[in-house]
N, CA, C and O atoms as a MOPAC input file, in Angstrom:
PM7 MOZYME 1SCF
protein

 N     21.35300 1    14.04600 1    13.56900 1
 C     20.82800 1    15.30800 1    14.04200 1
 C     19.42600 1    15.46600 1    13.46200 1
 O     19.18800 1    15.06200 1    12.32300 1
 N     18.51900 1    16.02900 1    14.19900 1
 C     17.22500 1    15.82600 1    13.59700 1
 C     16.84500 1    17.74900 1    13.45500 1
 O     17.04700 1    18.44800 1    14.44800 1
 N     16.44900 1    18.21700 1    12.48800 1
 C     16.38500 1    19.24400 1    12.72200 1
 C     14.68300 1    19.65400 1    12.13700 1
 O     14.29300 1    19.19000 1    11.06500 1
 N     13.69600 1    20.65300 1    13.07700 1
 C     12.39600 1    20.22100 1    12.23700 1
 C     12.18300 1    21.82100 1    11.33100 1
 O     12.67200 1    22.93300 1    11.52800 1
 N     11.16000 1    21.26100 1    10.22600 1
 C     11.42000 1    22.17000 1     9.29300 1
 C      9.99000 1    22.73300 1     9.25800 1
 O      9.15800 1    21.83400 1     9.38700 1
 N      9.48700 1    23.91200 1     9.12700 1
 C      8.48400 1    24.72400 1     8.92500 1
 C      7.92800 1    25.68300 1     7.80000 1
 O      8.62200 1    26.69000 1     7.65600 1
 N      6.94600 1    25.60100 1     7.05900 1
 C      6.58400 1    26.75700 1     6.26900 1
 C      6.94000 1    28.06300 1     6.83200 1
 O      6.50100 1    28.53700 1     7.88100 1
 N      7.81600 1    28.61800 1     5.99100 1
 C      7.38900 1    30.45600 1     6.33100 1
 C      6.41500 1    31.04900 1     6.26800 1
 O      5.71500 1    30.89300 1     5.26800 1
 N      6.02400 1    31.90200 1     7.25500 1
 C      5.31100 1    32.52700 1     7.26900 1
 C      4.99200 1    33.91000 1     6.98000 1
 O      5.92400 1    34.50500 1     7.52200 1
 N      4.07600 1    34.97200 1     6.34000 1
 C      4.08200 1    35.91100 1     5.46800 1
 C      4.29200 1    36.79600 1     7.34800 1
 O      3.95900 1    36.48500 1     8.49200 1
 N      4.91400 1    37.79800 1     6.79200 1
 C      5.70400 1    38.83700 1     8.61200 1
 C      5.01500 1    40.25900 1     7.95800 1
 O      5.15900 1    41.30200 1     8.59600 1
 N      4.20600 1    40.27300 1     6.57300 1
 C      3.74100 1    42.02100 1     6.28800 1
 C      3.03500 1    41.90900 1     6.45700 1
 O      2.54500 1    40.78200 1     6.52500 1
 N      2.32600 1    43.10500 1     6.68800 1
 C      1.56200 1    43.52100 1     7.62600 1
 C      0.29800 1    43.70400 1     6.84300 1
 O      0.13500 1    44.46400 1     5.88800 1
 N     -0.64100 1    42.82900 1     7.43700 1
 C     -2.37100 1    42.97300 1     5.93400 1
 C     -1.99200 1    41.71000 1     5.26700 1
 O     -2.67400 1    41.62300 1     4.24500 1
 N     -1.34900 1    40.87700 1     5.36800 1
 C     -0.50000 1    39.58000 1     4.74800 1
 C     -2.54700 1    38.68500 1     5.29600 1
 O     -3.31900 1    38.65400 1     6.25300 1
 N     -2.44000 1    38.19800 1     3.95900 1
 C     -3.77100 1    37.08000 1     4.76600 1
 C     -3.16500 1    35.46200 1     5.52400 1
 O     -2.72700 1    34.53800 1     4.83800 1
 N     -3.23000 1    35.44500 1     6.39000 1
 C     -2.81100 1    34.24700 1     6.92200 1
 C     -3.33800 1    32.88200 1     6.36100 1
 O     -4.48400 1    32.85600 1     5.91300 1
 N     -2.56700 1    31.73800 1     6.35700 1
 C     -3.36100 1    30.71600 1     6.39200 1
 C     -3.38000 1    29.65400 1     7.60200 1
 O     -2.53500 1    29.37400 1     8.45200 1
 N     -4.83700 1    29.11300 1     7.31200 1
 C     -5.03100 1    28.03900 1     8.42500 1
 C     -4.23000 1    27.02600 1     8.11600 1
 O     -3.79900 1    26.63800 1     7.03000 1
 N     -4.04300 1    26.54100 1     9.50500 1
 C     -3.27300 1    24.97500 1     9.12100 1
 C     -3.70700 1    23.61100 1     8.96700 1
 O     -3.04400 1    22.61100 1     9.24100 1
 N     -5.26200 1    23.66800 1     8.35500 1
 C     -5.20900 1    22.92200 1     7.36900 1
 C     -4.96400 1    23.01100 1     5.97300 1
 O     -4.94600 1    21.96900 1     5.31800 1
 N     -4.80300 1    23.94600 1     5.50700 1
 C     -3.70700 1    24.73600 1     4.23300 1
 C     -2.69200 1    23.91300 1     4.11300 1
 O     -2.65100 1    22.98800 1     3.30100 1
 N     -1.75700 1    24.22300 1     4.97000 1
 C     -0.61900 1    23.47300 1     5.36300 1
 C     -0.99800 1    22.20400 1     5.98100 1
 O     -1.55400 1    22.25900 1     7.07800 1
 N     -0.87400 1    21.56200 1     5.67300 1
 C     -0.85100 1    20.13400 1     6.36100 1
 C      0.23800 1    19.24600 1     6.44900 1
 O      0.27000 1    18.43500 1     7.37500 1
 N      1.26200 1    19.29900 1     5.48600 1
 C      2.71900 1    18.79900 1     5.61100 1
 C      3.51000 1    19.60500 1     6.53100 1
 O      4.59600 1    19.10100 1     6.81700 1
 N      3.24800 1    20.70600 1     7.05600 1
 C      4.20600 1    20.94900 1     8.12300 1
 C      3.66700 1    21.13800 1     9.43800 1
 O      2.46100 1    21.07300 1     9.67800 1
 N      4.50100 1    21.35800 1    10.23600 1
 C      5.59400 1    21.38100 1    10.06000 1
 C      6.50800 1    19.60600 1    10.57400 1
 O      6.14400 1    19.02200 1    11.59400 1
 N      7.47600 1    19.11300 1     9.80100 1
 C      7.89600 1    17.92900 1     9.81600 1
 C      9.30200 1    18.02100 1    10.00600 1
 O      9.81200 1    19.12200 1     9.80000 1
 N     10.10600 1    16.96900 1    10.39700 1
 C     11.57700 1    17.08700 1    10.87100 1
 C     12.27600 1    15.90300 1     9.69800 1
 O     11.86700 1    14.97900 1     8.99500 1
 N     13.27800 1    16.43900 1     9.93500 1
 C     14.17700 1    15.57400 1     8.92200 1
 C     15.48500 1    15.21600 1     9.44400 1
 O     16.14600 1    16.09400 1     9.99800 1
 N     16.01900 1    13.83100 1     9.31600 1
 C     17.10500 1    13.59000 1     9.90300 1
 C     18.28900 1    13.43600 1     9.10300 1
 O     18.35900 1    12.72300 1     8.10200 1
 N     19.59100 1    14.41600 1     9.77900 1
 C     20.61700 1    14.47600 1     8.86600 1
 C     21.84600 1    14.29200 1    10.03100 1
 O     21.89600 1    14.31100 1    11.26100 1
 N     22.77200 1    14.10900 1     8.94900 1
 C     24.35800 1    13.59700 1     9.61600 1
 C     24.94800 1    14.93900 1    10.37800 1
 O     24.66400 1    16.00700 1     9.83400 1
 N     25.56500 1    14.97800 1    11.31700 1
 C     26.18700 1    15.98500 1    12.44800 1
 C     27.25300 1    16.89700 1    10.99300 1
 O     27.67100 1    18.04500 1    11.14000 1
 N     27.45800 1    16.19300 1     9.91100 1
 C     28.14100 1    16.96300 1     9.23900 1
 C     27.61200 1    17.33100 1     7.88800 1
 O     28.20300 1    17.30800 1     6.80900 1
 N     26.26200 1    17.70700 1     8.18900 1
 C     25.45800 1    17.99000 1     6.67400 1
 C     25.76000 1    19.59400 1     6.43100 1
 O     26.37000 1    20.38000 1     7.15500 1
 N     25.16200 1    19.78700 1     5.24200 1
 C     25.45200 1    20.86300 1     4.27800 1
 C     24.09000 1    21.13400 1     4.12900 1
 O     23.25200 1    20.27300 1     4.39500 1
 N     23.74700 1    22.40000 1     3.67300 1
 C     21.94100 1    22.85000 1     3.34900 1
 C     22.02000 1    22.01400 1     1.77800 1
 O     21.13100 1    21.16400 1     1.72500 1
 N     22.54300 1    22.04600 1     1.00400 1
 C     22.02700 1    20.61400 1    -0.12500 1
 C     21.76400 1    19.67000 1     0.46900 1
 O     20.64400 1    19.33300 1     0.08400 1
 N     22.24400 1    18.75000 1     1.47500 1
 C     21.73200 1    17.49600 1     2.14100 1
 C     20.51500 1    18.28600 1     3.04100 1
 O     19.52400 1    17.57200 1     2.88900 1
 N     20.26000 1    19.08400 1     3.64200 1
 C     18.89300 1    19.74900 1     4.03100 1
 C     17.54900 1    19.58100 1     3.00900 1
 O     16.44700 1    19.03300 1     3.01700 1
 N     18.34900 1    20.38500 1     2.16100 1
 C     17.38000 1    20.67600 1     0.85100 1
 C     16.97100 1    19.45900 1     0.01600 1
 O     15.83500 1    19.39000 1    -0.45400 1
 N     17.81600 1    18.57000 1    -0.15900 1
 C     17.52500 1    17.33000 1    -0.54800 1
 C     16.57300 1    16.62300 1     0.56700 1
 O     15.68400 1    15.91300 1     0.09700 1
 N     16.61900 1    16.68900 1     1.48900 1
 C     15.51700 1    15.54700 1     2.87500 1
 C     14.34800 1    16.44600 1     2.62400 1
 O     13.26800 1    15.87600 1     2.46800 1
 N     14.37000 1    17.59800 1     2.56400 1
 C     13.69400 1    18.41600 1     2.64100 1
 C     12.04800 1    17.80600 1     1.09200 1
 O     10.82500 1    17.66700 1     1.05500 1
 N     13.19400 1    17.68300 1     0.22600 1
 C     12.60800 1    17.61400 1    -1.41900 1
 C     12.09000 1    15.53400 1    -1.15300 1
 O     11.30900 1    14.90600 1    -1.86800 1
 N     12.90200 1    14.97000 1     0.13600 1
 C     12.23800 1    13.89900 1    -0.17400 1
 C     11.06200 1    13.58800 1     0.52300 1
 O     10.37100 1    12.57100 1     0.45300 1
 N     10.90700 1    14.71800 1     1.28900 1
 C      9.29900 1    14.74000 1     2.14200 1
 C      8.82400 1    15.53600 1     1.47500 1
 O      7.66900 1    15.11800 1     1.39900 1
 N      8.86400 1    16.39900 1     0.92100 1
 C      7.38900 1    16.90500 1    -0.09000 1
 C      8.13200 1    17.26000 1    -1.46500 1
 O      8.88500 1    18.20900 1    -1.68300 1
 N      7.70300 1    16.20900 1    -2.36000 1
 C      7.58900 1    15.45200 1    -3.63200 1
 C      7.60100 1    16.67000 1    -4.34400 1
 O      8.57000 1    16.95200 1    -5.04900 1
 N      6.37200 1    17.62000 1    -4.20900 1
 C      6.93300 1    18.97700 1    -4.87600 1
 C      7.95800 1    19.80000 1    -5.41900 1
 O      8.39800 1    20.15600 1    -6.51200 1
 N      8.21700 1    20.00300 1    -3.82500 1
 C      9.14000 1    21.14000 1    -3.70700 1
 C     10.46900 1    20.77700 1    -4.13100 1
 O     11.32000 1    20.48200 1    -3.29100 1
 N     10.67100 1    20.77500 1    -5.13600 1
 C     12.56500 1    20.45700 1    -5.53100 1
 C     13.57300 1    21.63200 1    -4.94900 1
 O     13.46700 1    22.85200 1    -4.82300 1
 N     14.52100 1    20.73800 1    -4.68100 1
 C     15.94700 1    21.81400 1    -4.45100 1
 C     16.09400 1    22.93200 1    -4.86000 1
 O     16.48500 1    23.77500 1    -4.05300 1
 N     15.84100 1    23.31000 1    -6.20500 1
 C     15.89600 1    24.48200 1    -6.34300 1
 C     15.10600 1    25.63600 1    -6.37000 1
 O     15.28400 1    26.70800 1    -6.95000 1
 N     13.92100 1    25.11800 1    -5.42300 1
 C     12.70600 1    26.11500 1    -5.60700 1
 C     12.80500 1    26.50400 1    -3.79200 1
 O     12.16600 1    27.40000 1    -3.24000 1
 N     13.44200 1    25.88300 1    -3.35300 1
 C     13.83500 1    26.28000 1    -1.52800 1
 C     14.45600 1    27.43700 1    -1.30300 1
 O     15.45400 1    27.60200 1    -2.00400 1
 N     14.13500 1    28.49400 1    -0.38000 1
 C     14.82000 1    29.33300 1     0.29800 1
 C     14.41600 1    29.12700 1     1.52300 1
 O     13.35200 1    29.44200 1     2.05700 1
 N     15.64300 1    28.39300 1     2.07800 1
 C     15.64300 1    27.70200 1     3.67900 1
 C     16.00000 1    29.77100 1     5.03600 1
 O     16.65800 1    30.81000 1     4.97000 1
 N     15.43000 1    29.38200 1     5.56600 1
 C     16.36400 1    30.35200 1     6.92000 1
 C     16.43900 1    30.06300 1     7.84300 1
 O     15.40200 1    29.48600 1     8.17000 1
 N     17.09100 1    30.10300 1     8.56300 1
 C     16.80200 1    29.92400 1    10.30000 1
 C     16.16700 1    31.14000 1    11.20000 1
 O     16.24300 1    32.36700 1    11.12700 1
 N     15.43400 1    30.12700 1    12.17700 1
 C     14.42100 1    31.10800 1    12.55900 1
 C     14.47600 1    31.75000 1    13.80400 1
 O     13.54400 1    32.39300 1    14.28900 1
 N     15.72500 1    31.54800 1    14.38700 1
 C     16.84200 1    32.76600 1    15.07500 1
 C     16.76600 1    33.50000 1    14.44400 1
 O     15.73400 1    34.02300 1    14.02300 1
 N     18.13200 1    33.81000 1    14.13800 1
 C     18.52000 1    34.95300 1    13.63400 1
 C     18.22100 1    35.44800 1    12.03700 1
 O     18.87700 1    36.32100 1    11.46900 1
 N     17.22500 1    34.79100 1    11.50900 1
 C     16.57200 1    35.07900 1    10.03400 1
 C     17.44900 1    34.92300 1     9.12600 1
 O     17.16900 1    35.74100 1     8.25000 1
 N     18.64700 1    34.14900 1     8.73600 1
 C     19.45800 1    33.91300 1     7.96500 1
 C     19.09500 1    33.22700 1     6.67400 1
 O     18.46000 1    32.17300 1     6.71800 1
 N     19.39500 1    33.66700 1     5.72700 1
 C     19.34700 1    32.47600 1     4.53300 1
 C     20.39500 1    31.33800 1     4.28500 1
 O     21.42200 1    31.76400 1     3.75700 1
 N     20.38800 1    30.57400 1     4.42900 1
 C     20.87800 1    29.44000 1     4.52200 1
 C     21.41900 1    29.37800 1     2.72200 1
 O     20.51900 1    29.30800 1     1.88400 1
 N     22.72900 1    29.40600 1     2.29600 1
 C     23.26900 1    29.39700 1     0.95100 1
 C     23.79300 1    28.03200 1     0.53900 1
 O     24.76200 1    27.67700 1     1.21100 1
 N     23.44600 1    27.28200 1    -0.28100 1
 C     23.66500 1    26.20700 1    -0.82600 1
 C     25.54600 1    26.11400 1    -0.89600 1
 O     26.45600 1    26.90600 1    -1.13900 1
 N     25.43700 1    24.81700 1    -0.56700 1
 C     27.22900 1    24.72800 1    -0.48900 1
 C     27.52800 1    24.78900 1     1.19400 1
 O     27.98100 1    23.81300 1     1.79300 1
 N     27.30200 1    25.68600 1     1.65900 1
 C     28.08200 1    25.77300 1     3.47100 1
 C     27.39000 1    24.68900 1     3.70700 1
 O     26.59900 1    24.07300 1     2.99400 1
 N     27.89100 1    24.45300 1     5.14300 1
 C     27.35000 1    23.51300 1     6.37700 1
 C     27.13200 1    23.97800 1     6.80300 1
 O     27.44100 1    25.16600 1     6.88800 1
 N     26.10000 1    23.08200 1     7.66700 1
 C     24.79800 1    23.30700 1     8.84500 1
 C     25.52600 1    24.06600 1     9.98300 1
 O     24.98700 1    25.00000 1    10.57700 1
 N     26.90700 1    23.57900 1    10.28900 1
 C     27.55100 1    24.19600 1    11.46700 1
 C     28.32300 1    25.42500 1    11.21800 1
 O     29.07300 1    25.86800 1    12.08800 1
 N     28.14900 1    26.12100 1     9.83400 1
 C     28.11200 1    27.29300 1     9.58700 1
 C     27.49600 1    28.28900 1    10.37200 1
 O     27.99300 1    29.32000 1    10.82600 1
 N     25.91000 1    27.68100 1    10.51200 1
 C     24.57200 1    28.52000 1    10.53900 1
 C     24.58000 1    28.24600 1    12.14100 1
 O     23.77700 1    28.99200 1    12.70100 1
 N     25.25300 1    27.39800 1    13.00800 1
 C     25.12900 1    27.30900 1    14.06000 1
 C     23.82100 1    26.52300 1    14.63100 1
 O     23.27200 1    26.55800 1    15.73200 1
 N     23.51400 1    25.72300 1    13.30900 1
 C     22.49800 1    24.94400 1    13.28400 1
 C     22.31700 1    23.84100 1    14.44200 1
 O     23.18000 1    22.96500 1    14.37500 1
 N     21.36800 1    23.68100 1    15.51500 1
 C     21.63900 1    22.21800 1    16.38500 1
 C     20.42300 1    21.56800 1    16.27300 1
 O     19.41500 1    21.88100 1    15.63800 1
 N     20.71100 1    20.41900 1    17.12800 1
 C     19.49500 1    19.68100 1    17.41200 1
 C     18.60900 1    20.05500 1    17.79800 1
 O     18.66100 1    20.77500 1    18.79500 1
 N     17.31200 1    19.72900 1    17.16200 1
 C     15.96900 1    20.48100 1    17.58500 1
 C     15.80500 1    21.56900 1    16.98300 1
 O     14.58600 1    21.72900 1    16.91400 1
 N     16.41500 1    22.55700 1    16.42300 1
 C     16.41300 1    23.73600 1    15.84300 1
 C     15.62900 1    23.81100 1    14.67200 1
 O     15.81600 1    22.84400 1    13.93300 1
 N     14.62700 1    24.82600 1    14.16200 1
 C     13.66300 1    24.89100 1    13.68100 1
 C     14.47300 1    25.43200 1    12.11000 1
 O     15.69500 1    25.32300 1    12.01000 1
 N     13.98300 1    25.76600 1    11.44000 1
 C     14.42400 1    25.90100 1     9.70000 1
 C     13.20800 1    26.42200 1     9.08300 1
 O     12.16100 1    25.79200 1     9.23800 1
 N     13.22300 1    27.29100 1     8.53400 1
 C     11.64200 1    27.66000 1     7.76400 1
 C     11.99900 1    27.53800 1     6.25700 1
 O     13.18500 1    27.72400 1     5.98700 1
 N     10.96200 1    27.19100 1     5.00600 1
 C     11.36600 1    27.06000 1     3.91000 1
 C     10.31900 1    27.68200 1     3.53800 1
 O      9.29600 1    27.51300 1     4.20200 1
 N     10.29400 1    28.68900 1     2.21500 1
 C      9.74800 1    29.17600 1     1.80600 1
 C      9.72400 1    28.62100 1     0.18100 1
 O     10.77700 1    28.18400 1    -0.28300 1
 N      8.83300 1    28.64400 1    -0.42800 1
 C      8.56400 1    27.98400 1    -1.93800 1
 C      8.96800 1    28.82100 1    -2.70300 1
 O      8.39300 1    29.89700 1    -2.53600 1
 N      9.97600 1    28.82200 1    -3.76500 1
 C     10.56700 1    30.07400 1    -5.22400 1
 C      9.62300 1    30.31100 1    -5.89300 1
 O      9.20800 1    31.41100 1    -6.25700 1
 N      8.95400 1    28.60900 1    -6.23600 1
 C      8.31500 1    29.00300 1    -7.61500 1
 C      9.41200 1    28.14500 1    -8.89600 1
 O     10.61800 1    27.93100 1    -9.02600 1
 N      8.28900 1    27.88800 1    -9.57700 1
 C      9.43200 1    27.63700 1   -10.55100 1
 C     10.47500 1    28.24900 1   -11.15500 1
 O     10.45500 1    29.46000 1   -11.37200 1
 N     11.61400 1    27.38100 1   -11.52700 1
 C     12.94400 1    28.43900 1   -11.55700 1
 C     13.19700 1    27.98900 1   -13.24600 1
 O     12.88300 1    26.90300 1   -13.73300 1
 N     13.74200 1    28.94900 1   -13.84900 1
 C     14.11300 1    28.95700 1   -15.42300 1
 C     16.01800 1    29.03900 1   -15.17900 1
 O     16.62400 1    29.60400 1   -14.26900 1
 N     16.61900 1    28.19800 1   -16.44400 1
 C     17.81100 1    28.61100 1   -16.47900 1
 C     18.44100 1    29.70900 1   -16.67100 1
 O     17.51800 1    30.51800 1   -16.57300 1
 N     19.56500 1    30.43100 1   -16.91900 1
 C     20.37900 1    31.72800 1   -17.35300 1
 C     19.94100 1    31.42100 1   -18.93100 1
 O     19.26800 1    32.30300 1   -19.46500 1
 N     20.28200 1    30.18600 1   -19.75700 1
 C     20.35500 1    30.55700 1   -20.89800 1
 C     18.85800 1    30.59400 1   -21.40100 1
 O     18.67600 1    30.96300 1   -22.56100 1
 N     17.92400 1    30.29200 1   -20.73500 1
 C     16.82500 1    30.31300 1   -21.52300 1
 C     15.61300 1    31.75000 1   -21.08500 1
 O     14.56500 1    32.15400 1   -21.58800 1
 N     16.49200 1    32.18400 1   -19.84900 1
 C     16.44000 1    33.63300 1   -19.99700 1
 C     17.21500 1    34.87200 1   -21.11700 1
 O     16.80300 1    35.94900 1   -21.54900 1
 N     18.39200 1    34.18000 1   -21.29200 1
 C     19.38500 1    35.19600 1   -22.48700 1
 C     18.19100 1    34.91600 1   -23.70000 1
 O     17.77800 1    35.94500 1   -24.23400 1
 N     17.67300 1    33.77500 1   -24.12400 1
 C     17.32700 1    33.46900 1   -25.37500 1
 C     15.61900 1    34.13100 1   -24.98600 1
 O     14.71600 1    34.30400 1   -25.80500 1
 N     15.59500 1    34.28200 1   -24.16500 1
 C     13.66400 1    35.09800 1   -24.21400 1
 C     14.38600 1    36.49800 1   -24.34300 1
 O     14.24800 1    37.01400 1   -25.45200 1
 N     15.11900 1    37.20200 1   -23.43600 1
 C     15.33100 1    38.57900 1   -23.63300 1
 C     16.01300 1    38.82900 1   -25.09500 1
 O     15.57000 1    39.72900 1   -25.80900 1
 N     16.59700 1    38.39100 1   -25.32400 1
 C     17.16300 1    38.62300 1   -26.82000 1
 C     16.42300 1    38.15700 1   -28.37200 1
 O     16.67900 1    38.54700 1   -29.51100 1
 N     15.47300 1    37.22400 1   -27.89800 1
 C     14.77200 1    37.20400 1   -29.52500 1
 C     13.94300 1    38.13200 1   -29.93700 1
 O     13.83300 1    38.30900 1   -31.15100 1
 N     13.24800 1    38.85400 1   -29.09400 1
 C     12.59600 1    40.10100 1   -29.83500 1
 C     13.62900 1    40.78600 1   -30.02800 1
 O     14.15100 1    40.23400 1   -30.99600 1
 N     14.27800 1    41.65400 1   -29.72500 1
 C     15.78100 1    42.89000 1   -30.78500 1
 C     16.41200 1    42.29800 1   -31.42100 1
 O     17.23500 1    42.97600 1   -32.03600 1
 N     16.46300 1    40.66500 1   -31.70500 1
 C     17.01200 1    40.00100 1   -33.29700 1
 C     16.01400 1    40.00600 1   -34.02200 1
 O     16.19600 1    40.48800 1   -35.13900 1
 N     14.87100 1    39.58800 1   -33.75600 1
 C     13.40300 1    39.18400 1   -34.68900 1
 C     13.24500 1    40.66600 1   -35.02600 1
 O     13.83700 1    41.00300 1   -36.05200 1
 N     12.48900 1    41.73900 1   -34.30100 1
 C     12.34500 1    43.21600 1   -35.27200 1
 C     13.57900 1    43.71700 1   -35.88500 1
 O     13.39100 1    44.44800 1   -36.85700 1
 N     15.00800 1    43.46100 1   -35.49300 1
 C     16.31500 1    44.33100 1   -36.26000 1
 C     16.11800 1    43.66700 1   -37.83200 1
 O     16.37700 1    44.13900 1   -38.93900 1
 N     15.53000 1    42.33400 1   -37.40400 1
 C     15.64600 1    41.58000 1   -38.67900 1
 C     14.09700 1    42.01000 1   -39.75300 1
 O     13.79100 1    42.26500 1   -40.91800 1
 N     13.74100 1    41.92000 1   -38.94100 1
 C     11.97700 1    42.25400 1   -39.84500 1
 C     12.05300 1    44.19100 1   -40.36100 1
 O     11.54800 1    44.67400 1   -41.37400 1
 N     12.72200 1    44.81900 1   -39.44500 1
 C     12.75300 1    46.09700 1   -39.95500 1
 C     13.94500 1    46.39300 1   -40.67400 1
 O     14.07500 1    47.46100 1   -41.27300 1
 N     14.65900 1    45.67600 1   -40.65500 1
 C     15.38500 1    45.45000 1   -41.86600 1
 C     15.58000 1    45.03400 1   -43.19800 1
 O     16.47800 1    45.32500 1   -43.98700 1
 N     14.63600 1    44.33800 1   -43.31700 1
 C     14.16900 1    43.49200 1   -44.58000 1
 C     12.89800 1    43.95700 1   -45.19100 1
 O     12.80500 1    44.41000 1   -46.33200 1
 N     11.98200 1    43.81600 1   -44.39100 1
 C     10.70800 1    44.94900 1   -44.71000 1
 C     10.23600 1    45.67900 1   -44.41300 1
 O      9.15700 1    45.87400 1   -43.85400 1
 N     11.42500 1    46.53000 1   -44.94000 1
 C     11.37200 1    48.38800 1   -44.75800 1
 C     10.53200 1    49.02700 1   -45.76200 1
 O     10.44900 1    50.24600 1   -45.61400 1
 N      9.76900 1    48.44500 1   -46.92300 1
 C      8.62200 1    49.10800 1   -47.41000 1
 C      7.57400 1    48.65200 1   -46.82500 1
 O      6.69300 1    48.65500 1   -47.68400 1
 N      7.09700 1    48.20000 1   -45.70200 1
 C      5.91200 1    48.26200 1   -44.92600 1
 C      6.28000 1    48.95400 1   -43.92600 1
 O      5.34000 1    49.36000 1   -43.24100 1
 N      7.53800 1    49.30800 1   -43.50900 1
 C      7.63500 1    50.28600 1   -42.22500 1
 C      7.77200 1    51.51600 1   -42.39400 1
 O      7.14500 1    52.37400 1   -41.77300 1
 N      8.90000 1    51.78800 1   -43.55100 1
 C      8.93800 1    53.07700 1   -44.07500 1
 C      8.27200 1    53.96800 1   -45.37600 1
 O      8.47500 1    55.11500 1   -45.77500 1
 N      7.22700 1    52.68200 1   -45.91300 1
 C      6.58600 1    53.11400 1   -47.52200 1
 C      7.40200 1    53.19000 1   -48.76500 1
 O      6.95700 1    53.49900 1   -49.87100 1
 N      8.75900 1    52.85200 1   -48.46100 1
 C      9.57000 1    52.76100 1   -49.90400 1
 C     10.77700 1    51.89200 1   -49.21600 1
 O     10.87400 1    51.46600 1   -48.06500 1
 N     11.54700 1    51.79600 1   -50.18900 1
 C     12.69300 1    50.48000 1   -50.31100 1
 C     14.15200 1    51.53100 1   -50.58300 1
 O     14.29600 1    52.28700 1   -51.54300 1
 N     14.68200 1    51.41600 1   -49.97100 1
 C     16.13700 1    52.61500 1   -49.71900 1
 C     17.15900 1    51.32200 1   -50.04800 1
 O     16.90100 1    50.13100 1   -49.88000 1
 N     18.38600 1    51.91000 1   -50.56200 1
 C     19.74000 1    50.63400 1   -50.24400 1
 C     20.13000 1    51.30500 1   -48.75200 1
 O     20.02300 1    52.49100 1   -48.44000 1
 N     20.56700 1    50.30100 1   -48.00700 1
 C     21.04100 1    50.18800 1   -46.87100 1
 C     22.69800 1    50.62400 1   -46.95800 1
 O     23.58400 1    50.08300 1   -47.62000 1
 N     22.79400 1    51.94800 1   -45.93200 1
 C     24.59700 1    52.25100 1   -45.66800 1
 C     25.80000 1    51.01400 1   -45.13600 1
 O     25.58000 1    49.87100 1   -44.73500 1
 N     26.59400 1    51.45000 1   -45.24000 1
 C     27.54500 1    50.45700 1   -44.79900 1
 C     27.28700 1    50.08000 1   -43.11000 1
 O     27.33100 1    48.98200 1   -42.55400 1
 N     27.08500 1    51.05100 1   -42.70900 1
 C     27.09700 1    51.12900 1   -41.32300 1
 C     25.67000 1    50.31800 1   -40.66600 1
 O     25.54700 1    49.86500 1   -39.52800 1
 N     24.95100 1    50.31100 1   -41.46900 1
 C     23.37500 1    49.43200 1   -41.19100 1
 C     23.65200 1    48.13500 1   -41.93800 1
 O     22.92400 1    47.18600 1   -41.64700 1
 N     24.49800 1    47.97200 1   -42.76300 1
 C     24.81600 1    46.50200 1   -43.19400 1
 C     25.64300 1    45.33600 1   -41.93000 1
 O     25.90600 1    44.17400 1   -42.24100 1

């Protein structure tokens, strides 16, 4: 099944367009098995432009504007031959845990610094209650 794939395009309104020599890799087609999945999309997809990895894709179809969710099949989406696909670029993507560990080291780092040197925050040195221990 050959299905061809296209940059998205910005739809707001005052959006600056670009020319298509900007784009110059698209729009290009990619050939997949009658029983592919959007990971086998997303993968053909990632082996024509070297860039864009799997996980920086948000595929849709350009019927009915669908996002295409990693895991289903193509014949989910009612996907056929010839049928167009737009991909839009994420951006680079960060994990869950190395988001937990950015949001959480500043309220360990000051609980800890205003805890310990509480005569530069408060001008004197107190013993600490049970309940702040």
């Amino acid at each position: 099944m050959r299905i061809n794939v296209d940059k998205r395009s910005s739809t707001k309104p005052g959006a600056k367009t670009q020319s298509k020599q900007a784009s110059s890799k698209y729009p290009f087609a990619v050939e997949l098995s009658d029983a592919a999945t959007v990971d086998d999309l997303k993968g053909a997809i990632a082996a024509q432009i070297k860039t864009l990895a799997p996980d920086r894709q948000r595929l849709t179809s350009s019927e009915k504007k669908t996002v295409l969710k990693s895991g289903d099949t193509l014949a989910k989406y009612n996907i056929k031959e010839g049928d167009t696909i737009h991909v839009k670029d994420l951006g680079p993507q960060i994990g869950w845990q190395t988001v937990f560990y950015i949001e959480y080291f500043g309220p360990i780092i000051f609980h800890y610094l205003i805890y310990n040197l509480q005569h530069i925050f408060y001008g004197q040195t107190f013993e600490h209650s049970a309940v702040q221990q």
